[in-house]
C-alpha positions, 0 to 999 in steps of 0.5 A, spaced: 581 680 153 575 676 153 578 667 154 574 662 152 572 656 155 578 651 153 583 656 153 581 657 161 581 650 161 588 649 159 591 655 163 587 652 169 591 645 167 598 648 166 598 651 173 596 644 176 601 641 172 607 645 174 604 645 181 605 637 181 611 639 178 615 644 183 612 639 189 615 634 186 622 636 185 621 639 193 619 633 196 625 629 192 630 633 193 631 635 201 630 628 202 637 624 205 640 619 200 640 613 205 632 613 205 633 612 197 638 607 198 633 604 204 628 604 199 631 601 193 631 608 189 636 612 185 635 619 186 639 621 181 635 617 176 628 620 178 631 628 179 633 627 171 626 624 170 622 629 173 626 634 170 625 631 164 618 628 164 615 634 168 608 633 170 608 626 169 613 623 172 611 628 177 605 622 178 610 617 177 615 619 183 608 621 187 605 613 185 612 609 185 617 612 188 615 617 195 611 611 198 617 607 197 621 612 200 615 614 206 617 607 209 624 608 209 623 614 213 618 611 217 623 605 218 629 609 220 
């Protein structure tokens, strides 16, 4: 089976995606909920948004709400 460039590209793509993905949901969940109350953050709300939006609200979480939380862990 010979792969051609766009196709090497999409899996490299996919891989990368679902890597930011599990990293993500790894990050989030363990994290105790006084730092998300702290940070003014629903963890419900952004489990179901990772769930559901997958890599891109992987990006998100890692762009809006794990900053939020890291101060809140740095302040308590």
């Amino acid at each position: 089976m010979n792969l051609g460039v766009l196709e090497l590209f999409v899996g490299v793509f996919v891989l990368i995606g679902l890597g930011l993905w599990i990293w993500a949901l790894a990050d989030a969940l363990p994290r105790r909920d006084e730092q998300w109350e702290q940070a003014g953050q629903s963890k419900l709300i952004w489990i179901l948004l990772l769930i559901f939006l997958g890599a891109v609200g992987a990006i998100i979480y890692f762009l809006a709400a794990r900053p939020g939380l890291e101060r809140a862990k740095r302040g308590a």
